[in-house]
C-alpha positions as CSV (number, residue, x, y, z in Angstrom):
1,X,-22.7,13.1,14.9
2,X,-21.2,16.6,16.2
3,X,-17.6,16.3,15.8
4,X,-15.5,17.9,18.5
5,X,-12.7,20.0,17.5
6,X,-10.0,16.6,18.1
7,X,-12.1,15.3,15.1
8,X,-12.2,18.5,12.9
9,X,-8.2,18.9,13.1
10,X,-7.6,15.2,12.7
11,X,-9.9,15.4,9.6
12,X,-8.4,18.8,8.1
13,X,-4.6,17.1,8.9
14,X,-5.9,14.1,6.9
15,X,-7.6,16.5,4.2
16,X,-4.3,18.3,3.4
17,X,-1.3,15.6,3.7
18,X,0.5,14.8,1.1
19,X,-0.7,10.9,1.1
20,X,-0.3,8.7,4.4
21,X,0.4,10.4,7.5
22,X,2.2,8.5,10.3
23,X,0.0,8.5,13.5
24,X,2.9,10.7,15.3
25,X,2.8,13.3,12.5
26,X,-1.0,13.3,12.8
27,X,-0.8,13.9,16.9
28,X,1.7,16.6,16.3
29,X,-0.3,18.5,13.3
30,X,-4.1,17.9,15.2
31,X,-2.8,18.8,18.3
32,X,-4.1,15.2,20.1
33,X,-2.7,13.4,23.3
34,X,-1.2,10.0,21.5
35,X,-1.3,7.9,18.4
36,X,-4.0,5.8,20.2
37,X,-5.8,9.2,20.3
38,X,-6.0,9.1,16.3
39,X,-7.1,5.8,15.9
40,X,-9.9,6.3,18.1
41,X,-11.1,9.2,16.8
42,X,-10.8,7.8,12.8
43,X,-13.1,5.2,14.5
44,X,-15.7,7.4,15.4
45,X,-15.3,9.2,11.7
46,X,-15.7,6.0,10.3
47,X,-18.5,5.3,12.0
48,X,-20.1,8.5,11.4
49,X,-18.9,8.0,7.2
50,X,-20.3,4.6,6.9
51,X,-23.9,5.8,8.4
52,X,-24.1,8.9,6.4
53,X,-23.2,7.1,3.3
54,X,-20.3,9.5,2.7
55,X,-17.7,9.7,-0.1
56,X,-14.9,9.2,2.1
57,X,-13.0,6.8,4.6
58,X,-10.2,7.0,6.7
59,X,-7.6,3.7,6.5
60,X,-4.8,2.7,7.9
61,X,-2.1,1.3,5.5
62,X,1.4,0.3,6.0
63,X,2.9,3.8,5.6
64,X,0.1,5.8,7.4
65,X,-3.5,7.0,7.7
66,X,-4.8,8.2,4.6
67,X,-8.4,10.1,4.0
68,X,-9.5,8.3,0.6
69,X,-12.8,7.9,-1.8
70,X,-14.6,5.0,-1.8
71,X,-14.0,2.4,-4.2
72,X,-17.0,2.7,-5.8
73,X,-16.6,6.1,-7.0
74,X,-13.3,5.7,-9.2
75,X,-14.9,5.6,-12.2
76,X,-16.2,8.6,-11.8
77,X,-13.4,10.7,-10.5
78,X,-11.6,9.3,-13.5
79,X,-14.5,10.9,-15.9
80,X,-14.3,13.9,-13.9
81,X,-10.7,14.9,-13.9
82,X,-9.0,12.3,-16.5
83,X,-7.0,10.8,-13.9
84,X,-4.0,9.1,-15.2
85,X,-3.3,7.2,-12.1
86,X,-0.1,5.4,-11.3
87,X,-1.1,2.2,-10.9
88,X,-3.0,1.9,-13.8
89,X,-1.2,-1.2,-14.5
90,X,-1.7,-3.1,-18.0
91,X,-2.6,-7.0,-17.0
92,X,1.1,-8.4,-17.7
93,X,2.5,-5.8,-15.3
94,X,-0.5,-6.7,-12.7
95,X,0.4,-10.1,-13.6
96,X,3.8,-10.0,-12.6
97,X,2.9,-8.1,-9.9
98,X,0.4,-10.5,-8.1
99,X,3.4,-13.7,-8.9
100,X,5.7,-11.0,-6.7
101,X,3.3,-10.0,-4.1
102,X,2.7,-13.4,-3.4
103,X,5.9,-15.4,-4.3
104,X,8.4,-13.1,-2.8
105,X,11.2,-13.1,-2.4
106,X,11.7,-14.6,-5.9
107,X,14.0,-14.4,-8.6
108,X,12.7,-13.1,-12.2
109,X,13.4,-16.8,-13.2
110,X,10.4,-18.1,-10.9
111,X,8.5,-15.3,-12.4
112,X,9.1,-16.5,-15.8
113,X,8.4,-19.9,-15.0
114,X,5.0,-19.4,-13.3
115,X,4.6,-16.8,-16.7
116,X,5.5,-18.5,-19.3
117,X,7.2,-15.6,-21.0
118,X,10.2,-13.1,-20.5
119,X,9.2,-10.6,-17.5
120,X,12.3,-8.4,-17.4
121,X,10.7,-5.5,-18.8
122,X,7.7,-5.9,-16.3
123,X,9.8,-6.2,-13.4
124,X,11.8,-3.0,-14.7
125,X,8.7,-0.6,-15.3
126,X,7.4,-2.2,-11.9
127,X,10.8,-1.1,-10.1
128,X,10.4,2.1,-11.9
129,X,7.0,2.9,-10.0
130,X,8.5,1.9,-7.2
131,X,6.2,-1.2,-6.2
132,X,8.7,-3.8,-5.9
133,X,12.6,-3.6,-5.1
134,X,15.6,-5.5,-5.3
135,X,15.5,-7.6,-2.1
136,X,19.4,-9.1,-2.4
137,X,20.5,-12.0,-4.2
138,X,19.5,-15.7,-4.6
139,X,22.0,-18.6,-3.2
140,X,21.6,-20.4,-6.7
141,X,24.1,-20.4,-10.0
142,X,24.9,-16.4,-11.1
143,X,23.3,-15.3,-7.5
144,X,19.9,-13.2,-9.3
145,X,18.2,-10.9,-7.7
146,X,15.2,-11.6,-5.4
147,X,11.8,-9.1,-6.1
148,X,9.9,-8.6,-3.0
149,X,7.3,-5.5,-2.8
150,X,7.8,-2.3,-1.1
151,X,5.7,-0.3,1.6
152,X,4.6,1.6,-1.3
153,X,3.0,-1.5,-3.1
154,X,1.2,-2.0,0.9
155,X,0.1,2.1,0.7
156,X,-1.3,2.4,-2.7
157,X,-3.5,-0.9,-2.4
158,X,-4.5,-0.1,0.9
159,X,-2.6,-3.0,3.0
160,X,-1.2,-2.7,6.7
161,X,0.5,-5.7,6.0
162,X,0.6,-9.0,3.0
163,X,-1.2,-10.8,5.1
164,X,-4.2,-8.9,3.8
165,X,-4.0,-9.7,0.3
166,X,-7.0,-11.9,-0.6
167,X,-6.8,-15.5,-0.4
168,X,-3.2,-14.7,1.6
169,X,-3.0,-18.1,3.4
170,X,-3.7,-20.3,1.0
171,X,-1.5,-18.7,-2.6
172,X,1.3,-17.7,-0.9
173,X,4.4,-19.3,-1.3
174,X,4.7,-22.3,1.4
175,X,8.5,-22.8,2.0
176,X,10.0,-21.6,4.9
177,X,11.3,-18.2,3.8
178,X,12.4,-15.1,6.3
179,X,9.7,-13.1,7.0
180,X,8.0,-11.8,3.9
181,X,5.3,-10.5,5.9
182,X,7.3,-8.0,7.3
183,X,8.1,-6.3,4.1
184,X,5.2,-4.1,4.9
185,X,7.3,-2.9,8.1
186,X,10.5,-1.8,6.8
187,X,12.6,0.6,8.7
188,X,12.0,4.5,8.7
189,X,14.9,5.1,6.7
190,X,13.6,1.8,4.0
191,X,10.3,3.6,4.0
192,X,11.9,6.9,2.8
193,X,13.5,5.0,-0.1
194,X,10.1,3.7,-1.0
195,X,8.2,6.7,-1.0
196,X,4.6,5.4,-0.5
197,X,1.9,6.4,-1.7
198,X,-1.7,5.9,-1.3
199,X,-4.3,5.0,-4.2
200,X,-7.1,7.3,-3.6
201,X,-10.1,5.1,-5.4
């Protein structure tokens, strides 16, 4: 493929951001027409990436377009610079984490209950890395807190939305609850609070 100078600048604004870059910060900084300009040209590089077996891949997550290794290559980038990546969660914070991502908006007692054991101090280190927040407070006795994740949880696992999560359909929670979909498409302001951030595999 001979990549026009649209794809070169859209690849070199990709190369050096500072995780995911909104389609209108990546038409300003490549100098394109439109954000439907950026996602046609991260087709084409796809395209061209896939066929040429490259390292990398461009996707789309809730907070942005992000350049990112493939999957397959982790291990190795963790040999090669001893990575101590974020979300290098231990399985009760994962745990925890999956009940959440699919359960939400739920209180740390439903946690618990699906659990079997206290999940406070997951929930807090889980807060702490900014992959779940405090989503307001239950209607039942003492008003909890509900735990739903944040646009950051969406960015570092690669998700546009919840609905991508595997199995989506059939484990999440099936009550009628507002739209927990949507917590993947917070406000500007919510995603500032959030601060994503993308997993580079």
């Amino acid at each position: 493929m001979l990549r026009t100078d649209r794809m070169a600048r859209l690849e070199a604004a990709l190369l050096i951001a500072e995780g995911p870059a909104a389609a209108k910060k990546l038409v300003h900084a490549a100098n394109l027409a439109d954000p439907a300009e950026v996602r046609h040209l991260t087709v084409i590089l796809n395209e061209h990436y896939d066929r040429s077996r490259s390292a990398f891949r461009i996707e789309e997550t809730a907070a942005g377009f992000v350049l990112m290794t493939r999957a397959s290559l982790a291990p190795w980038l963790d040999r090669l610079h001893q990575r101590q990546a974020l979300l290098r969660l231990s399985p009760p914070m994962l745990e925890t984490l999956t009940i959440i991502a699919y359960q939400q908006p739920v209180t740390r007692a439903d946690v618990e209950a699906i659990r079997g054991v206290q999940s406070a101090e997951m929930i807090r280190q889980l807060l702490d890395r900014q992959l779940i927040r405090i989503a307001g407070e239950d209607d039942s006795l003492g008003r909890p807190f509900l735990y739903e994740t944040t646009r950051q949880f969406l960015a570092a696992y690669g998700l546009r939305q919840l609905a991508d999560l595997p199995a989506w359909e059939s484990l999440r929670r099936q009550r009628t609850l507002p739209a927990i979909a949507d917590t993947g498409a917070e406000s500007d302001a919510d995603a500032d609070a959030d601060t994503a951030e993308a997993s580079a595999a």
